[in-house]
N, C-alpha and C positions, 0 to 999 in steps of 0.2 A: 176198722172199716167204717163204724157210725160214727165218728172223730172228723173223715176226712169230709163230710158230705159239706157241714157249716163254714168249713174251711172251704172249700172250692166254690160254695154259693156266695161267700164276701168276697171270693177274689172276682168270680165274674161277676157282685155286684160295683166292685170296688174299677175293673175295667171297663166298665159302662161309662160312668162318671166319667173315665181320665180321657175318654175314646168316645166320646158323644157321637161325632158325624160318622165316625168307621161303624159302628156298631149300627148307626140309622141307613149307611149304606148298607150293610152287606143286609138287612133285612129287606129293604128295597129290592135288590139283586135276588134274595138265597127265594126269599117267599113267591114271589110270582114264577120263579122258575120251576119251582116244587111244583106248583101248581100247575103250572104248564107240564111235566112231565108224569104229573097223576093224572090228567084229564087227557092225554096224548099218548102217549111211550108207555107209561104202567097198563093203561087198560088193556094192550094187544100184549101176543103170548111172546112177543118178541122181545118186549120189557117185561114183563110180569116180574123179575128175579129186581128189578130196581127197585122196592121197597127193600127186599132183606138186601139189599147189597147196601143199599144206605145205613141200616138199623144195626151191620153186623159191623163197616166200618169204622160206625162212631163208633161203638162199642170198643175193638181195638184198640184208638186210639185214648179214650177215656181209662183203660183199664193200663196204661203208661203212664196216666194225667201226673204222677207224684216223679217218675222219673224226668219225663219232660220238665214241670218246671223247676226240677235240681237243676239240670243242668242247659236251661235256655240261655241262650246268647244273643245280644242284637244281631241281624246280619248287614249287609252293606245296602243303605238303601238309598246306593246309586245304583245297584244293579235290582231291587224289588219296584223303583219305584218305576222305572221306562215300562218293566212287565205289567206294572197293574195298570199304569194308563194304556196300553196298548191293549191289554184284555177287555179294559171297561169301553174301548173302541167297538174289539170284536163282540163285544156282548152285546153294545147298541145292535150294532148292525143287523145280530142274527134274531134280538127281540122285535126289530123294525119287522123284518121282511119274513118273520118266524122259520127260521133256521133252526128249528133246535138244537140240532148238532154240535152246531158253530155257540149258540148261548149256552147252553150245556159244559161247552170244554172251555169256552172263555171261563166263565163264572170259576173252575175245578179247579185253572192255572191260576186267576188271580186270586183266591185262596191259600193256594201254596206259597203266594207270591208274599201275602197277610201275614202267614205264618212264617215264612222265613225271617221277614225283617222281625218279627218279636222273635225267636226262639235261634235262630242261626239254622247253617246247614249239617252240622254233627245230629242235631235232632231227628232235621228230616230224613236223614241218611238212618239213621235208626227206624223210623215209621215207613221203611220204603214202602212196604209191604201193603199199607192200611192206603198210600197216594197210588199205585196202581191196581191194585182193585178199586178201588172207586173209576176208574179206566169201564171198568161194565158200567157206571149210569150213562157212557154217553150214546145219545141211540145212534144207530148207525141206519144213513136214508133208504130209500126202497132202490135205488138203480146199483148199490154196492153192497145190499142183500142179497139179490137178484145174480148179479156177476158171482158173487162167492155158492149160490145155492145150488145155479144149474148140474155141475157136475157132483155133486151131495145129492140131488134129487136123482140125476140117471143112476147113479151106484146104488140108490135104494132102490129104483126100481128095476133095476138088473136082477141084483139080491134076491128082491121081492118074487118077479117072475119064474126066475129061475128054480128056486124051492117050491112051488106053488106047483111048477109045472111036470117036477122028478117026481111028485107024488100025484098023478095024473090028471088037476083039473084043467080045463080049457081056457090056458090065457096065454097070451103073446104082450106083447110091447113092441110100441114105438115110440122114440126116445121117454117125455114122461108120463107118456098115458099108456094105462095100463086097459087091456082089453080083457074081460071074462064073463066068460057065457054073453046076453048081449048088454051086458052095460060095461061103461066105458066112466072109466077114472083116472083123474090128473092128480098126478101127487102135487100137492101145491108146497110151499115153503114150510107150513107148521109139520105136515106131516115128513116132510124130506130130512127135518131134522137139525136145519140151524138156527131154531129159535131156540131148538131144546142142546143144541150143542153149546149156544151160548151160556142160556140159564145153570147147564149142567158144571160148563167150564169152573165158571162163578162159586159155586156151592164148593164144587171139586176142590177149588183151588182155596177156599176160604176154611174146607176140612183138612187137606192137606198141610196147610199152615197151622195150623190151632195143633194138631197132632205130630207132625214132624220136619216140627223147624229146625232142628237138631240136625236131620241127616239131610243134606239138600241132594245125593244121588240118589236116594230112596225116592224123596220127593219128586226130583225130576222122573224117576220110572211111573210114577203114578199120575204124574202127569200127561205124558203120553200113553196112558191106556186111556184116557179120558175121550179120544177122538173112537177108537174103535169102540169101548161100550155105548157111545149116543148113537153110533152109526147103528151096531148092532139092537140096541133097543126102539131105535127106529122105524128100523126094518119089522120087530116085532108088531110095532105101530100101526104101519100100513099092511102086515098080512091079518092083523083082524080087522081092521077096516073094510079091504077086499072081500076077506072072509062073511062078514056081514053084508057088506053088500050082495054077495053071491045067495046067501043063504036066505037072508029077511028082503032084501029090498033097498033101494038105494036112499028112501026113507028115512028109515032104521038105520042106517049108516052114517046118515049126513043132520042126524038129532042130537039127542042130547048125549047119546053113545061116541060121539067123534071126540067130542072133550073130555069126558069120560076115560078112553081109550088113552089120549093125550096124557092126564092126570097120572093111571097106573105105568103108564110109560116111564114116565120121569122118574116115578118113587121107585121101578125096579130099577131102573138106571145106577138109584142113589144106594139102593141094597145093593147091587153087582157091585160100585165101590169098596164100598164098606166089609163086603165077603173077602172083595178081593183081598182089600188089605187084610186083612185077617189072616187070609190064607199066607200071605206073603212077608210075612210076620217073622218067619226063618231069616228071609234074606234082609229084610229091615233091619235086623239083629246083626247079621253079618254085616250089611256097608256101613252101619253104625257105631260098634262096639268091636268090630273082627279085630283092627290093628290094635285100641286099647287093652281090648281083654287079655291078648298076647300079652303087653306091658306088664297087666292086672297079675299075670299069673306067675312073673319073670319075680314081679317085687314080691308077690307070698311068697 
């Protein structure tokens, strides 16, 4: 492992040299857009997960670096080259008028586009995994956060009221505002639960791969638990929220305890995971190893 480090630092000093203007573009491109999405998309709770989704991507792909360049191949770069001029179009565009979205997912393709033509498509069809996760850095705008939230937010605060209200305290609802005793609360987007359903997804899906890439029904089953624990951790989210508010003050509620609340949310989120698999660790066994083990036990 301390062998490969001098070996990888002369080849990417050694691709520098061969690749002078590719290497001074994609710093031109990669660096102002980091920056644009540290100073934009990372700061809010919407982004927050785009540092580790960046840091755990390379990661991935670094930790293949030796299979990769065994087996890189050119690829055809009559089909890389239309894509990266059409990308470096849509990247002007969305750097012009700051779209990030649009610079975001330019920059991601023509990337892929870099990488293809050095390495071929056998490679990338091996790293599918590390080119759609990197899919979470691109931020997604506020009118189709919005469209995706509202029925996430009524269901948490259905949820919400409804438990609140079988154990006697005084609150109603109308659609997202939630009424008790006399103050009056909107669940807004962070608390409704798809900022944390994205960041969740992300992790979820970045745990679920490191640990069971082997069984992809397994995988898939944990995958769709992933929507109902952010909902339901959510929901825990906004009955302490409520709960503080009813109890301290709307204050109290809307301090430094709102992020607070947000914070432990997440991390039981990321324990309900983690228990779960645990627990489920039986049937991981079974969609994994059921049919071989039969084999296993034919051939003893």
């Amino acid at each position: 492992m301390t062998a490969a480090l001098p070996i990888q630092k002369s080849e990417a000093v050694a691709f520098a040299r061969r690749y002078p203007l590719l290497v001074l573009a994609l710093l031109l491109t990669v660096l102002p857009t980091l920056y644009a999405m540290a100073t934009q998309s990372w700061s809010t709770e919407s982004g927050v997960h785009g540092p580790l989704v960046l840091a755990t991507a390379v990661w991935l792909i670094w930790r293949n670096w030796e299979s990769i360049l065994a087996e890189a191949r050119p690829g055809n770069m009559w089909l890389a080259v239309p894509v990266l001029v059409a990308m470096a179009l849509a990247y002007v565009f969305g750097r012009a008028f700051n779209f990030l979205m649009i610079e975001v997912t330019a920059l991601l393709v023509a990337l892929v586009a870099v990488a293809y033509a050095f390495v071929g498509h056998k490679v990338l069809m091996k790293l599918w995994f590390p080119l759609v996760y990197m899919l979470f850095l691109i931020p997604l705008p506020g009118w189709m956060m919005d469209t995706i939230t509202q029925p996430l937010k009524i269901l948490v605060s259905d949820i919400t009221t409804w438990l609140l209200s079988a154990v006697g305290y005084p609150i109603t609802q109308v659609g997202v505002t939630i009424y008790i005793a006399q103050y009056q609360l909107l669940v807004e987007d962070a608390c409704a639960g798809l900022n944390s359903l994205i960041s969740l997804t992300a992790v979820g899906l970045f745990y679920i791969y490191l640990m069971h890439n082997a069984s992809w029904r397994y995988s898939l089953l944990l995958l769709f638990l992933l929507l109902p624990i952010a909902i339901a951790a959510n929901v825990v989210r906004v009955i302490i929220l409520v709960l503080l508010t009813y109890y301290a003050g709307n204050e109290v509620a809307q301090g430094y305890l709102h992020d607070f609340a947000g914070i432990v949310t997440f991390v039981s989120a990321l324990l309900l995971i983690f228990g779960i698999d645990k627990l489920l660790s039986p049937i991981r066994r079974r969609l994994t190893d059921g049919p071989k083990g039969g084999n296993h036990a034919e051939a003893a």
